[in-house]
N, C-alpha and C positions, 0 to 999 in steps of 0.2 A: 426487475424482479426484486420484490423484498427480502434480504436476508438477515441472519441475525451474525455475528462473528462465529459464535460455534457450528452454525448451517453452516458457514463459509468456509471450514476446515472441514469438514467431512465432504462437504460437495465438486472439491475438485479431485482428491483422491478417487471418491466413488465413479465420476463420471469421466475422468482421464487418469484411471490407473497406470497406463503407459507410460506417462509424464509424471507423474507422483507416485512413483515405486522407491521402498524403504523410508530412509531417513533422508529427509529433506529441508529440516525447519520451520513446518509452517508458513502458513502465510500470514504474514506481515504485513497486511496494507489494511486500509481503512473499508466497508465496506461500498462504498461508493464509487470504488475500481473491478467492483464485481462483475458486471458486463462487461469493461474492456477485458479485464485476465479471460473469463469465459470466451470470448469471441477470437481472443488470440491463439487460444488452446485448441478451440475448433479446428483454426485452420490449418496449426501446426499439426494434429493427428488424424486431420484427413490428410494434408498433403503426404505425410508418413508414409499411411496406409494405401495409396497412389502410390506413391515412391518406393520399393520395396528395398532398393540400394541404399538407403539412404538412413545413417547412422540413428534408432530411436531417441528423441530427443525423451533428455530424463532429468527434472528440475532440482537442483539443490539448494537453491535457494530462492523465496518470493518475500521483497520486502519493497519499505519505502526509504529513500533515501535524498538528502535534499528538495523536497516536495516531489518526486516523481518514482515512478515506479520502477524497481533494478528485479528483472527476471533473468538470474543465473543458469546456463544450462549446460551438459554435457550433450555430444552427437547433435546431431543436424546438417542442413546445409545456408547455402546462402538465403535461401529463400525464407528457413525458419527464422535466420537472423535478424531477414529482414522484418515479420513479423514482428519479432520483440523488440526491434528497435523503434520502430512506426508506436506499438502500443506506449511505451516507453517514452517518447515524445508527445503523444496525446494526456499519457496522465500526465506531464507538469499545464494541462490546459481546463482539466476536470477535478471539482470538487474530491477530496478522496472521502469524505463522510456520505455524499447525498447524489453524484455524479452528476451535478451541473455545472456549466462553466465556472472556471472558478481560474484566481489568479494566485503566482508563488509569490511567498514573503513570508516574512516575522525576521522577531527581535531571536537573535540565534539558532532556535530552531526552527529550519524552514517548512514551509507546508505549502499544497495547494488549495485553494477552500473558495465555497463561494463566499459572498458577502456577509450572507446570514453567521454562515458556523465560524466564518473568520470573526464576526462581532460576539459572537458567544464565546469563542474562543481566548480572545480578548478581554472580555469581561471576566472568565472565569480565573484568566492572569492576574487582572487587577485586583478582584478580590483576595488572592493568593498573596500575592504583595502588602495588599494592607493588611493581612491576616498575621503576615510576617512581624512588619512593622508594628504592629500594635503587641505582637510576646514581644517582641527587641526591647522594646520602650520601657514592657511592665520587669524585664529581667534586667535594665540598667537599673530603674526605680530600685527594684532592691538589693541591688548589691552596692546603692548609694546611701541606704540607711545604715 
């Protein structure tokens, strides 16, 4: 499914009000985690809704962190856990911009990404760097006249 970043904030609220009730933080991932988070939510508030004992999982926070994805939760059980964990380990294997495979790395901050958004990604570094490099050079320049 195609979404935009701000579809992506209204679309898990609307659709798993149960798991995004109040303040939560938003979500924080790239869109190209949007099917896994979708698909983890599913089966977290059906199994809920099966499980009537079983503590309402309520998210506080959905972000990324070291190229993978960190889904914080209150209530559940082992099973929801396991859920988030299982997804949680799939995203450090999925692109977080386009959701295809994709591998972790970079230069301090880490990311998952495929080939492609990794070489854009990179590219758009490089030029930032010499974008740098080049005010540095022209603010030595004049504070040498």
């Amino acid at each position: 499914m195609k979404i935009t970043d701000e579809e992506m904030q209204k679309y898990f609220p609307q659709v798993y009000p149960k798991i995004f009730v109040g303040k939560y933080g938003g979500i924080a991932v790239g869109k190209g985690w949007f099917d896994l988070l979708n698909q983890a939510c599913r089966l977290i508030q059906s199994h809920l809704d099966w499980k009537k004992d079983v503590p309402q999982v309520v998210a506080e926070q959905v972000k990324e962190k070291f190229g993978g994805l960190r889904f914080y939760v209150q209530g559940g059980d082992d099973y929801t856990q396991g859920i988030i964990a299982m997804a949680e380990q799939m995203s450090m294997m999925l692109c977080e911009e386009c959701g295809a495979p994709g591998d972790r790395g970079g230069d301090g901050w880490i990311s998952t990404l495929c080939e492609t958004h990794r070489a854009e990604r990179d590219a758009a570094k490089a030029k930032a760097m010499a974008d740098y490099e080049e005010q540095r050079k022209l603010l030595k320049e004049g504070f040498e006249e």
